[in-house]
PAZAPA-4460 file (N, C-alpha, C; in steps of 0.05 Angstrom, whole numbers, plus 32768, in hexadecimal, padded with zeros to 4 digits):
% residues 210
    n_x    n_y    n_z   ca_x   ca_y   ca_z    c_x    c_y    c_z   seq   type   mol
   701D   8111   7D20   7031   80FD   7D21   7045   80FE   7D0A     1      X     A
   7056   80E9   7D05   706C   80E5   7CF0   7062   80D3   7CDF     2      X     A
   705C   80DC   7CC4   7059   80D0   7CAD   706E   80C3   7C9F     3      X     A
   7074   80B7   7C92   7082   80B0   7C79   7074   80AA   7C5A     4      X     A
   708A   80BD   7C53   7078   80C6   7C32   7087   80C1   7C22     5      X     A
   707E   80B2   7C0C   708C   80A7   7BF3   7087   80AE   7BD5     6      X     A
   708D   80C2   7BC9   708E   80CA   7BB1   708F   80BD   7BA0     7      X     A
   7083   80B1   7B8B   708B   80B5   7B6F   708E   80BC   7B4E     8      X     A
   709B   80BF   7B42   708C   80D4   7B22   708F   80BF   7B0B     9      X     A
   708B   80CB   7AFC   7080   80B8   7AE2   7096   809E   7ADF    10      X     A
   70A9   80A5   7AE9   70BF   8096   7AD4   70CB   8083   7AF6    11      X     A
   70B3   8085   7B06   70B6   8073   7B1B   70D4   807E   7B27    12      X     A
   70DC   8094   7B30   70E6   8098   7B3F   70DE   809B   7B5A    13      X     A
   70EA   8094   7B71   70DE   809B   7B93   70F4   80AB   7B93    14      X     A
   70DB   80B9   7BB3   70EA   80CC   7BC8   70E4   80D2   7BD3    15      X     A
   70EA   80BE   7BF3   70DE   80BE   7C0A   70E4   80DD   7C23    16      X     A
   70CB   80DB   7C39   70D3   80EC   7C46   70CB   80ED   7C5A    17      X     A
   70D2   80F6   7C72   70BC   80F4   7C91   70AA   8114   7C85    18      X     A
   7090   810E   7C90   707B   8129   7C97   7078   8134   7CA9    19      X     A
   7078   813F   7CBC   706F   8140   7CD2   704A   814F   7CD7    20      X     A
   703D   8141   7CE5   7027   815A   7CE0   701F   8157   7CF8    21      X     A
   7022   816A   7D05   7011   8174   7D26   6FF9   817C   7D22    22      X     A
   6FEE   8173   7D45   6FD3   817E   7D49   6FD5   8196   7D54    23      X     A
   6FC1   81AE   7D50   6FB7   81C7   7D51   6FAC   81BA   7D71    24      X     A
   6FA6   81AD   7D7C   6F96   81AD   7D97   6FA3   819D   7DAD    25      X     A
   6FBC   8199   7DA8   6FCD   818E   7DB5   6FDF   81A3   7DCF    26      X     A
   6FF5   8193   7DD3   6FFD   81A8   7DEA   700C   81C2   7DDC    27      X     A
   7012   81D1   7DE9   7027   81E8   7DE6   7040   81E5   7DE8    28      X     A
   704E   81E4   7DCB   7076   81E0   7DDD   7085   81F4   7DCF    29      X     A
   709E   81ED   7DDB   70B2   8202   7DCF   70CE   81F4   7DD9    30      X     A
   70EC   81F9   7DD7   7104   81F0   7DD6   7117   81FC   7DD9    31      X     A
   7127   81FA   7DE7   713F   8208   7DEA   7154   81F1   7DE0    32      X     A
   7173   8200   7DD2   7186   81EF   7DCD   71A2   81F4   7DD1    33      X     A
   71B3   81EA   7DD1   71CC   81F5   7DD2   71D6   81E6   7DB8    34      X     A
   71F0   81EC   7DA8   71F5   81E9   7D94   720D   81CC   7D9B    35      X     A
   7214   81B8   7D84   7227   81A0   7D89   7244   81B2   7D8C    36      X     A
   725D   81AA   7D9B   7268   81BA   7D94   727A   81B7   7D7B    37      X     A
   7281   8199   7D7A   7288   8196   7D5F   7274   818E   7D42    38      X     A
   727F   8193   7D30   7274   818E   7D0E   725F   816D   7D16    39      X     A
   7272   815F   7D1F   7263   813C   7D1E   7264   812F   7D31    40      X     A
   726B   8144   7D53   7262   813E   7D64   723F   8139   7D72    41      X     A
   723A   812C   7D87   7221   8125   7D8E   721E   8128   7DA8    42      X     A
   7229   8146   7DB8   7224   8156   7DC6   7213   8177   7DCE    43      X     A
   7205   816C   7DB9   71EF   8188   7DB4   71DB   8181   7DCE    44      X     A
   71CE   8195   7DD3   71B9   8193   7DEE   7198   81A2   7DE2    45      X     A
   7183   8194   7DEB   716D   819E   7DE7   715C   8196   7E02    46      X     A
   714A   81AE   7E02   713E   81A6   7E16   711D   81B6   7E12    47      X     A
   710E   819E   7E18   70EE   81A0   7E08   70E3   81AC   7E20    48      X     A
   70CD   81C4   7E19   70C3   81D8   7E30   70A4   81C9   7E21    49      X     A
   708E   81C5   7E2E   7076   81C0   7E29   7068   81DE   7E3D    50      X     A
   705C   81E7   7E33   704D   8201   7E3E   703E   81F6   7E4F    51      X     A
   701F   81F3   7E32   700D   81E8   7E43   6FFD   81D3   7E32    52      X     A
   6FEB   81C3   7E37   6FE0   81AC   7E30   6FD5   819C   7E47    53      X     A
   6FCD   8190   7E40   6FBD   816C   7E52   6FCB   815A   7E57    54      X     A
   6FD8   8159   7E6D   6FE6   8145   7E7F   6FDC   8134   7E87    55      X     A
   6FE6   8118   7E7D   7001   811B   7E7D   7010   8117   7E5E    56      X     A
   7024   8118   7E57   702F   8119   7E3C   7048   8105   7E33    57      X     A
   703F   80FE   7E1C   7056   80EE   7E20   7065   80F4   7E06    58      X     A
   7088   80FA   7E08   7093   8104   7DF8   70A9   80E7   7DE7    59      X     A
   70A9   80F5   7DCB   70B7   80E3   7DBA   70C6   80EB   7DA3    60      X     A
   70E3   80E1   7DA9   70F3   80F3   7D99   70FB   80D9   7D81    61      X     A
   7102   80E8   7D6A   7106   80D3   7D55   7114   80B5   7D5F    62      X     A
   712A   80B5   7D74   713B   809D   7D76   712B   8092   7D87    63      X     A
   710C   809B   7D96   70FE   8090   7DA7   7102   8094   7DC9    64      X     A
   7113   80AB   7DD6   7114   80B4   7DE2   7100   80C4   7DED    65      X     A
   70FA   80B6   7E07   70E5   80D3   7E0C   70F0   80E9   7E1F    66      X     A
   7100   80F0   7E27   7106   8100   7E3B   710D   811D   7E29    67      X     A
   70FF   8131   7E46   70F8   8149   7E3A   7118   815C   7E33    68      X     A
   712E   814C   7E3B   7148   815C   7E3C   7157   8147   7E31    69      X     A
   7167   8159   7E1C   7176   8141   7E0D   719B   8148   7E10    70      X     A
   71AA   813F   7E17   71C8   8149   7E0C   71D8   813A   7DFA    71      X     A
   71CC   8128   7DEC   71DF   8117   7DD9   71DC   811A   7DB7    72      X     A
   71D2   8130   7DB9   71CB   8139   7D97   71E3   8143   7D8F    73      X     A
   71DD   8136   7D73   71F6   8140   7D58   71E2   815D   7D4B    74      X     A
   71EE   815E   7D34   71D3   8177   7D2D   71C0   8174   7D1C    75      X     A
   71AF   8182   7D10   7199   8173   7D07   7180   8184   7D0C    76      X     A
   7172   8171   7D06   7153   817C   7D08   7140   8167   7D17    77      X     A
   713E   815E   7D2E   712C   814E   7D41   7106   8158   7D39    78      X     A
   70FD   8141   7D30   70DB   814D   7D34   70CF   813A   7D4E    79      X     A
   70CC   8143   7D63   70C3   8139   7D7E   70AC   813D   7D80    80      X     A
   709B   812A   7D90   7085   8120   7D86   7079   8122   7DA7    81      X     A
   705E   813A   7DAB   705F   813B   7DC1   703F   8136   7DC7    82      X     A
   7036   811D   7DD0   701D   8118   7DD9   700E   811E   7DF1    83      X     A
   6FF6   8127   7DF3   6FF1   812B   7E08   6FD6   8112   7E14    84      X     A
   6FC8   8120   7E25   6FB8   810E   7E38   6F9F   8109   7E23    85      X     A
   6F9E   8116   7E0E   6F7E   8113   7DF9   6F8A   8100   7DE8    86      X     A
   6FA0   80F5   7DE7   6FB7   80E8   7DCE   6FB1   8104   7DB6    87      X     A
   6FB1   811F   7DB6   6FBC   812E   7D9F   6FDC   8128   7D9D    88      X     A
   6FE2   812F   7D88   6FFE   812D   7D84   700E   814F   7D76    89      X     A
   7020   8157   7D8B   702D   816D   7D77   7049   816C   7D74    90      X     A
   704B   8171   7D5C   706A   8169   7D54   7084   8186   7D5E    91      X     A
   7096   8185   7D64   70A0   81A3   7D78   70C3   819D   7D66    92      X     A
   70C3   81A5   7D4C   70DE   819E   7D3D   70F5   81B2   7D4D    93      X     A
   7102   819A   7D50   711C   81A7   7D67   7135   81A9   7D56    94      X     A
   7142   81C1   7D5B   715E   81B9   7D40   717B   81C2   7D55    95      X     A
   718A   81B1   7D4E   71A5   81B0   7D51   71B6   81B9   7D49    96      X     A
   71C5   81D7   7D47   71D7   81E0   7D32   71F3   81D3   7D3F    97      X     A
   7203   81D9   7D2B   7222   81CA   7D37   7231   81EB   7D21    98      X     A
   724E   81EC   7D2A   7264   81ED   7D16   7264   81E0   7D01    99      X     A
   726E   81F1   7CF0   7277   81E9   7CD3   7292   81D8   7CD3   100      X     A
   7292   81C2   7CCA   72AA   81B4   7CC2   72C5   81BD   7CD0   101      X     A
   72DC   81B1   7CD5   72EF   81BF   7CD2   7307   81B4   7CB9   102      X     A
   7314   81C9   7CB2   732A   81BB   7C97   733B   81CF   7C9E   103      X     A
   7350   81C7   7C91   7369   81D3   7C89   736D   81D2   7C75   104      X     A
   737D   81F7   7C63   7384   81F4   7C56   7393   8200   7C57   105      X     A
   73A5   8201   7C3C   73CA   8212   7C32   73BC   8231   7C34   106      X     A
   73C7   8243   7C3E   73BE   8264   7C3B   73DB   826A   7C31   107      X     A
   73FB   825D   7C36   7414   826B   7C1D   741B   8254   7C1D   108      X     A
   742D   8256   7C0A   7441   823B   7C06   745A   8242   7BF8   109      X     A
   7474   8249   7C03   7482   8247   7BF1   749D   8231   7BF0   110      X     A
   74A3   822A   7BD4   74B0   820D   7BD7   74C5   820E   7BD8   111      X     A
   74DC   81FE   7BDC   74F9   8201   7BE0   74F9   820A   7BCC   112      X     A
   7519   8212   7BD6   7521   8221   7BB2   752A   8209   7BA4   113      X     A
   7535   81F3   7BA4   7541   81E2   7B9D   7534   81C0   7BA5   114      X     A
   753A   81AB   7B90   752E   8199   7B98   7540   8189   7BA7   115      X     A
   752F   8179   7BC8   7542   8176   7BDC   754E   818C   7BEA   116      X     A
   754C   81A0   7BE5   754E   81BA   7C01   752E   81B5   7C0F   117      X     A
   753D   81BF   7C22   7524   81D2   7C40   7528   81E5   7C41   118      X     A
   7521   81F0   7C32   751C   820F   7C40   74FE   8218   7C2F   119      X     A
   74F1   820C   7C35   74D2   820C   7C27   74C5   8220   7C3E   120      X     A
   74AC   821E   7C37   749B   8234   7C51   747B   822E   7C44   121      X     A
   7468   8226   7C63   7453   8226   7C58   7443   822D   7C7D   122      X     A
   742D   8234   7C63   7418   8243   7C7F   73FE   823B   7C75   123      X     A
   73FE   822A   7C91   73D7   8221   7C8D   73C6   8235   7C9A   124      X     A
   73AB   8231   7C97   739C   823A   7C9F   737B   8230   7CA7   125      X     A
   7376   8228   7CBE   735C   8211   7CCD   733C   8220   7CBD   126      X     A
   7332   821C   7CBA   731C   8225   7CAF   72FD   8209   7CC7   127      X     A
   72E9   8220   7CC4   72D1   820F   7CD5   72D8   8211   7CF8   128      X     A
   72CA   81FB   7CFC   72CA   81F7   7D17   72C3   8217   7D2C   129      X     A
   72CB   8217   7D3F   72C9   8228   7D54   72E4   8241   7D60   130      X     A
   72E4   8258   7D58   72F9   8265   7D71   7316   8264   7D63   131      X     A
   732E   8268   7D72   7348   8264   7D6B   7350   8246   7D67   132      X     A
   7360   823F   7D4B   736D   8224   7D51   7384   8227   7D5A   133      X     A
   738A   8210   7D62   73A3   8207   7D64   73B0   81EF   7D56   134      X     A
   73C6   81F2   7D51   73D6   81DA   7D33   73E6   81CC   7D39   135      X     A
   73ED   81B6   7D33   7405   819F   7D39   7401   8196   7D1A   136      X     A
   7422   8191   7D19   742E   818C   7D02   744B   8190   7D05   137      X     A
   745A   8176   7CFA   7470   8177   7CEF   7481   817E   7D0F   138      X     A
   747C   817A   7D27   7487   817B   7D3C   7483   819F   7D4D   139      X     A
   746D   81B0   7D3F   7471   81CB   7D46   744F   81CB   7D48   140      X     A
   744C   81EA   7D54   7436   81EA   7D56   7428   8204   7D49   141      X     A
   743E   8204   7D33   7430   8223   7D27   7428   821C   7D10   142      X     A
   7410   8231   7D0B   7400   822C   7CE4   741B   8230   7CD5   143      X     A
   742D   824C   7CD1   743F   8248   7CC5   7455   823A   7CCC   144      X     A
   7467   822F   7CBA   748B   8227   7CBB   749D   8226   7CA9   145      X     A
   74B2   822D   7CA8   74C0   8235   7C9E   74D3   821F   7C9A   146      X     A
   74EC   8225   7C8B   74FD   8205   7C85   74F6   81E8   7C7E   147      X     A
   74E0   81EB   7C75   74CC   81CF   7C6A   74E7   81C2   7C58   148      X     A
   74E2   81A7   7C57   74ED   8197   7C45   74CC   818D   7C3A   149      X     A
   74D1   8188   7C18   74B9   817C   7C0F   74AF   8165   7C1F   150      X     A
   7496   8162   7C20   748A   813E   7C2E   7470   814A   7C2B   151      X     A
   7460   8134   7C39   7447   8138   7C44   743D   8138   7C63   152      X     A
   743A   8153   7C76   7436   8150   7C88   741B   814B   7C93   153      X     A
   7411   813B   7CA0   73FD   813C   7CB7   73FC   8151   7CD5   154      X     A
   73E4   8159   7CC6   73DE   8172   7CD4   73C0   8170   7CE3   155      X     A
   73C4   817A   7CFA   73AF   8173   7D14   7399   8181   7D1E   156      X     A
   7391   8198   7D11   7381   81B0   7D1D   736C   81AC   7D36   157      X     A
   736C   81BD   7D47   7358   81BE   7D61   7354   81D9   7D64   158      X     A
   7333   81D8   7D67   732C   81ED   7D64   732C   81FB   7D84   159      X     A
   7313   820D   7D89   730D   8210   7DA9   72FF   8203   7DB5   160      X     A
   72EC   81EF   7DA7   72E5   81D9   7DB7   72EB   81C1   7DBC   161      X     A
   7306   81C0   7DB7   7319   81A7   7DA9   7308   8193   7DA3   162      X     A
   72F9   8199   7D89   72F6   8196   7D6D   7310   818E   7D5C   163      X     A
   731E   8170   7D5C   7330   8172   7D44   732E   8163   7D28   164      X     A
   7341   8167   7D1D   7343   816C   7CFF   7357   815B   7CF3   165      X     A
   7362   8146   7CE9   7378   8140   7CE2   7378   813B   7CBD   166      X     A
   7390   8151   7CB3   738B   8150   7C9F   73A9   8147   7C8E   167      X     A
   73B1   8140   7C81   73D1   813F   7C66   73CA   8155   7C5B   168      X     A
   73E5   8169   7C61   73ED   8179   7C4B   7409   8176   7C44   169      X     A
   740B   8173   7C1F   7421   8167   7C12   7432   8187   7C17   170      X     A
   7447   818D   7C19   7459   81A6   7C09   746A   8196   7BFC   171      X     A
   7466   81A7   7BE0   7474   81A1   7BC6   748E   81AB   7BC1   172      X     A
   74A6   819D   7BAF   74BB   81AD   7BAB   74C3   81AB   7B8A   173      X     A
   74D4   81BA   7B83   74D6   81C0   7B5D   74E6   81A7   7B5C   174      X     A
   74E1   8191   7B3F   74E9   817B   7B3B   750A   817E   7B34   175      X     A
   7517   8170   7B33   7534   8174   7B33   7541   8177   7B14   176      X     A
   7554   818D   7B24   755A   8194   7B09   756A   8180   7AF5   177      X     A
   7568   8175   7AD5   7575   8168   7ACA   7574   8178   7AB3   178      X     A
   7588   8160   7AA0   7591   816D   7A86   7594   815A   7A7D   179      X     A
   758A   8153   7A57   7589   8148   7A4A   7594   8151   7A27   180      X     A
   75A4   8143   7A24   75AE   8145   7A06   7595   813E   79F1   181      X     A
   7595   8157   79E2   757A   8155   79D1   758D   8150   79B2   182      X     A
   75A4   815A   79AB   75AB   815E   799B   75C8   815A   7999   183      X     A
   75DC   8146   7984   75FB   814C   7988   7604   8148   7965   184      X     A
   7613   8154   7966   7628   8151   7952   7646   8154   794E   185      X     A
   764D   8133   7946   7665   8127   794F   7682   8146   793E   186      X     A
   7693   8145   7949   76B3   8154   7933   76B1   8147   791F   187      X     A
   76B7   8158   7908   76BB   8150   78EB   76D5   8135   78EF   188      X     A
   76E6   813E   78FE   76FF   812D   78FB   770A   8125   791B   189      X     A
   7719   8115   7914   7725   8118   7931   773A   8134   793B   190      X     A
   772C   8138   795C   7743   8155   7961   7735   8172   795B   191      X     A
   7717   8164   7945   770D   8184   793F   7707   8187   7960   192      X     A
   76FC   81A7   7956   76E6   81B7   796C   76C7   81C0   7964   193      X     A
   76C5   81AE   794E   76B1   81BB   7939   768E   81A8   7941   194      X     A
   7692   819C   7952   767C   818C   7958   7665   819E   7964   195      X     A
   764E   818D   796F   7638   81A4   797D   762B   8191   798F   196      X     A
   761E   819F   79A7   7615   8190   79B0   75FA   81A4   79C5   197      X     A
   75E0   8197   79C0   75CC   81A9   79D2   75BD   819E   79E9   198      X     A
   75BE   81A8   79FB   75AD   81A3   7A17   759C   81B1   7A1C   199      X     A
   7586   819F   7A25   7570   81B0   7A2F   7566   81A7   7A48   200      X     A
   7560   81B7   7A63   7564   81B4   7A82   7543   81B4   7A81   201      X     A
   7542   81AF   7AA0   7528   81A1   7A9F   7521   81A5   7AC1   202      X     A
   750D   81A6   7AC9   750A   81A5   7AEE   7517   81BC   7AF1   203      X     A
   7519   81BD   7B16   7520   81DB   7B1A   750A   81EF   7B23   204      X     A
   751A   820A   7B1B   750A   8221   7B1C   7506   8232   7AFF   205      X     A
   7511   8224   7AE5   750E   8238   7AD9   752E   8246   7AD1   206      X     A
   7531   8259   7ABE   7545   8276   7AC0   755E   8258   7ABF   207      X     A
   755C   824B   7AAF   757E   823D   7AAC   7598   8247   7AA0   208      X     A
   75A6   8240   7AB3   75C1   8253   7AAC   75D7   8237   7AA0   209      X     A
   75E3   8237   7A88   75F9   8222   7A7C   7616   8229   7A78   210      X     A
***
């Protein structure tokens, strides 16, 4: 049957756990599965084969389900609990694989040249899930695009089992260029040319030309 076990060490910490421990004289089983198709979906399928044993049996899955065919599993590890006609009990651990996550992320990015231009360019790329994606964003349906204005778009990924994804990706642009008087000195007189005066630029790209 299913135990519950409670740990603890000197300094009174716990840490609980299910056991499982089957009987050696119980029935014979085995399992077939098919996998969820999404990451945190609860469309996985199992289905409990009993060989042989003492009929009749009565089967028990953690949420208390007894039926020998399941299709509403997320993924996981099920320990099913399969009794027969002597009441032995054997435990028949059924597991659920799924897909890995899905995300998006930046694979290029390049930013306008200027702050307030579009002509930026960025290319995502779907990571996890299942097969080819497909992308919505920004009114198009491709990973890359071209002519970006800075913002933050919302971006939609679907995988092949339409599995989706909705994620914000910001594209950035260079802060605007300014200029600031760090330094001046007034004409000796009125009418000179003899004064000075220094600027230093700021935002941009860099490489300032005066």
């Amino acid at each position: 049957g299913m135990y519950s076990v409670l740990i603890k060490d000197a300094n009174d910490c716990t840490a609980e756990n299910t056991v499982a421990i089957t009987s050696t004289d119980g029935a014979k089983t085995s399992y077939t599965s098919v996998s969820a198709k999404c990451f945190d979906s609860s469309d996985g399928q199992a289905t409990l084969k009993i060989i042989s044993g003492d009929a009749p049996f009565n089967v028990l899955w953690p949420d208390n389900q007894s039926q020998l065919e399941r299709k509403d599993l997320s993924a996981g590890l099920y320990n099913v609990s399969v009794i027969d006609a002597n009441n032995c009990t054997v435990i028949q651990p059924v597991e659920i694989k799924s897909p890995t996550a899905l995300g998006i992320m930046v694979k290029d990015e390049t930013l306008p040249t200027c702050y307030g231009a579009c002509d930026g360019k960025l290319s995502l790329q779907g990571t996890g899930g299942t097969g080819q994606y497909r992308y919505a964003w920004n009114n198009k349906t491709e990973a890359s695009q071209v002519n970006l204005c800075a913002g933050t778009f919302t971006v939609t990924l679907t995988d092949q089992n339409n599995c989706t994804h909705t994620q914000q990706v910001t594209h950035q642009q260079p802060l605007a260029v300014t200029a600031v008087k760090v330094n001046e000195v007034e004409p000796l007189c009125a009418g000179d040319c003899n004064g000075m005066l220094e600027i230093v630029a700021s935002g941009g790209n860099g490489g300032y030309v005066y």
